[in-house]
N, C-alpha and C positions, 0 to 999 in steps of 0.2 A: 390437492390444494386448488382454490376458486382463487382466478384472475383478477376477481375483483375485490380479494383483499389479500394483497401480496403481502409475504411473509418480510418484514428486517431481517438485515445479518449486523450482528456487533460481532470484531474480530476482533477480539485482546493481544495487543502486545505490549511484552516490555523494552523497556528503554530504559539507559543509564543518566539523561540529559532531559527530562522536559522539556525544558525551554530551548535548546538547541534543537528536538528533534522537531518541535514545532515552528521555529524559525526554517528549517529542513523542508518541510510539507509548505507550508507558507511557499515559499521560492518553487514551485511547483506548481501552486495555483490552490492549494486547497485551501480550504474556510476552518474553523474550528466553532463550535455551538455554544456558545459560552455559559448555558444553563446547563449544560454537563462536565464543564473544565474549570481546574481547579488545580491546587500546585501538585495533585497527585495522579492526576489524569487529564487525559483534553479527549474531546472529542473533533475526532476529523471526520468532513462529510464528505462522502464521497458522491450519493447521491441523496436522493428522498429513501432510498430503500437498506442503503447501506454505510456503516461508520466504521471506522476503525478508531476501538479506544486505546490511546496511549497510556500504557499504564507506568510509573515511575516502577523501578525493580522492587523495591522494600512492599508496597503498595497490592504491586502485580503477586508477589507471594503469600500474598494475605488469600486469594483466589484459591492456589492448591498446595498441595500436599507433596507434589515431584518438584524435584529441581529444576533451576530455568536452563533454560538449553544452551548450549555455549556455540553461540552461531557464527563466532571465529573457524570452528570444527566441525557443526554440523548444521544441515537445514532443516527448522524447524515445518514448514511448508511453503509452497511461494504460491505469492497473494499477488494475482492477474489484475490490470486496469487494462478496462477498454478504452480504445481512443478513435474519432471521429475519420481518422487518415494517417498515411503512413508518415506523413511528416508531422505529426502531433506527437507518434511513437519517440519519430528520434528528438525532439524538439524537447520531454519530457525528460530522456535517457538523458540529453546534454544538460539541462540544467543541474537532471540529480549529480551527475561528476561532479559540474561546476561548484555545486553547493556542500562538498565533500562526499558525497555517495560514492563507491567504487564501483568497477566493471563488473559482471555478472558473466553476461554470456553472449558472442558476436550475433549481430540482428541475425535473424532466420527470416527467408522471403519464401512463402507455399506460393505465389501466386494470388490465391484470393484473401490469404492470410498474411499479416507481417506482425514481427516482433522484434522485441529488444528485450534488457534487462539490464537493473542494477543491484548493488546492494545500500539499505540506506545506512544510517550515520552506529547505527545496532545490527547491522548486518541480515536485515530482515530481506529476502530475498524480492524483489519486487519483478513483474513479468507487466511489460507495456505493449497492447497489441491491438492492431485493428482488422477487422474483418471483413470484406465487401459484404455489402448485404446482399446483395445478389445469391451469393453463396449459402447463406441461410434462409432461403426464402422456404416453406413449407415445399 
């Protein structure tokens, strides 16, 4: 893959609440595109490169053939945000409780790495974490 025409990710998920999950992300800080949302999906941006579309359940089954995952009981995957510092990680984690998101997993500090986690309002596992650049340097 060439640099200089980076690949998008759309990561579909479903949701039992539209509009609360986006009132959810909203309280967070994210944006929604609104030439891609509609009562049956929104789109949230995460950056220029990446969105996660909110799919309504009914909507989101129209997509495949398997059942949707029962993320009461199991993790579908956990979807990582990076953040500028480590107080942006916990600053993100507290709003998601505040906003009804539950705990995940107690922060982890590597040193050059830190994390957090919650679950959001669908139980979608979320990972907030920042990284010194330092530590990524080539």
């Amino acid at each position: 893959m060439t640099t200089n025409n980076p690949r998008k990710i759309f990561v579909n998920l479903s949701v039992r609440d539209l509009k609360r999950s986006m009132e959810f992300f909203s309280k967070l800080g994210f944006e929604f595109n609104p030439q891609f949302t509609d009562e049956n999906a929104a789109c949230m941006v995460i950056s220029e490169e990446a969105y996660v579309m909110l799919l309504a359940e009914p909507y989101f089954k129209t997509f495949t053939k398997r059942a949707i995952c029962s993320t009461g009981t199991h993790t579908e995957g956990l979807f990582a945000l990076s953040c500028s510092s480590r107080g942006e990680v916990d600053e993100m984690v507290k709003k998601a409780l505040a906003s009804g998101g539950s705990h995940a997993m107690d922060p982890q500090d590597h040193g050059f790495m830190y994390g957090s986690s919650f679950y959001d309002l669908d139980g979608h596992h979320w990972e907030v974490v920042w990284m010194d650049p330092a530590a990524i340097q080539p």
